[in-house]
C-alpha positions in Angstrom: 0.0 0.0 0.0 1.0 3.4 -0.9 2.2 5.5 1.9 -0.8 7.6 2.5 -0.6 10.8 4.6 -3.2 10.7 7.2 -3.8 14.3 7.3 -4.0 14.9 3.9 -7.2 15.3 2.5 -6.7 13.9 -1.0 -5.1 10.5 0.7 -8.2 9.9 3.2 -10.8 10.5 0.0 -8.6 8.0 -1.8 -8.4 5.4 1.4 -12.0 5.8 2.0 -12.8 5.5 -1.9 -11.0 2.0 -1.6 -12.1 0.9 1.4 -15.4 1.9 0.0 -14.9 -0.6 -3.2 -14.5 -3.9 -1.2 -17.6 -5.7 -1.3 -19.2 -7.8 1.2 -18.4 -11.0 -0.4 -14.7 -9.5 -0.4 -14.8 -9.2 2.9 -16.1 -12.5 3.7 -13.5 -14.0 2.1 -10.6 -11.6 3.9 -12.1 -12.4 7.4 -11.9 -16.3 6.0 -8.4 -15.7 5.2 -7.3 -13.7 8.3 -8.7 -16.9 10.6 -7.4 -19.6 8.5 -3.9 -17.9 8.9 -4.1 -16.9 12.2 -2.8 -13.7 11.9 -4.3 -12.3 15.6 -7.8 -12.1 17.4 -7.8 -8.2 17.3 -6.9 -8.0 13.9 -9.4 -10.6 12.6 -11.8 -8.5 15.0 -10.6 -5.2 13.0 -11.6 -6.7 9.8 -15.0 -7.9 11.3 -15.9 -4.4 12.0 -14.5 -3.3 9.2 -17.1 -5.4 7.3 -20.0 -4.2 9.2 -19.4 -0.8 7.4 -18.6 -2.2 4.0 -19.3 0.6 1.5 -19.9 2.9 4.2 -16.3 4.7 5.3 -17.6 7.8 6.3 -18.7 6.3 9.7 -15.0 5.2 10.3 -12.1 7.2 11.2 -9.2 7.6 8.8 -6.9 5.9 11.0 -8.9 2.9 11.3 -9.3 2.7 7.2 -5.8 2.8 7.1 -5.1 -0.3 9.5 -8.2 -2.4 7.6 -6.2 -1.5 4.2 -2.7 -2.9 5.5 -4.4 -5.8 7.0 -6.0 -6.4 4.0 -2.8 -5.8 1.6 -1.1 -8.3 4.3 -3.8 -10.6 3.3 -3.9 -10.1 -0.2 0.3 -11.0 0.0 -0.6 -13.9 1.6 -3.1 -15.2 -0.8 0.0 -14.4 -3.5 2.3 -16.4 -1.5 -0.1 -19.7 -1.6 -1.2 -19.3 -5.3 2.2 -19.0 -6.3 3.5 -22.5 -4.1 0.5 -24.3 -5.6 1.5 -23.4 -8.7 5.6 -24.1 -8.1 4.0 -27.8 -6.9 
C-alpha cells in the first residue's frame, strides 16, 4: 500500500474510496483468510468491524481505514504467496 498521509485530505478521500470498493463477499473472504492464517484475534476482529461498514467509510475514522487496508494488503500478499507455491508444486 501506498504511503498515505493521514492528514492529507486527497489520501483519506482516496483510502475511504478504496475501502469503499470492497464488497461484502470480499470481505467474507478476507475475514476467512485472516482466521485460516491466524494472523491475531484483534486483527481478525478489526476486519470484522470493518465489514460491518462495508461501503460505508464515512462512519470510520481515517486511521482505522488505514489499519483495515494494511491488514487487507497483508492478506492479499498472503493469498499471493499460496497461489504461487500451488502453482511451483
Amino acid at each position: 500500500m501506498p504511503d498515505y498521509d493521514m492528514n492529507d485530505p486527497t489520501d483519506m478521500d482516496i483510502m475511504r474510496a478504496q475501502f469503499d470498493r470492497i464488497s461484502h463477499e470480499e470481505w467474507d473472504e478476507y475475514i476467512e483468510i485472516a482466521e485460516e492464517n491466524n494472523i491475531g484475534y484483534k486483527r481478525v476482529k478489526v476486519l470484522k468491524s470493518a465489514s460491518k461498514k462495508a461501503g460505508i467509510a464515512k462512519f470510520l475514522s481515517i486511521k482505522m481505514i488505514h489499519w483495515v487496508l494494511s491488514i487487507i494488503e497483508d492478506l492479499d500478499a498472503l493469498e499471493f504467496e499460496d497461489e504461487f507455491e500451488d502453482e511451483d508444486e
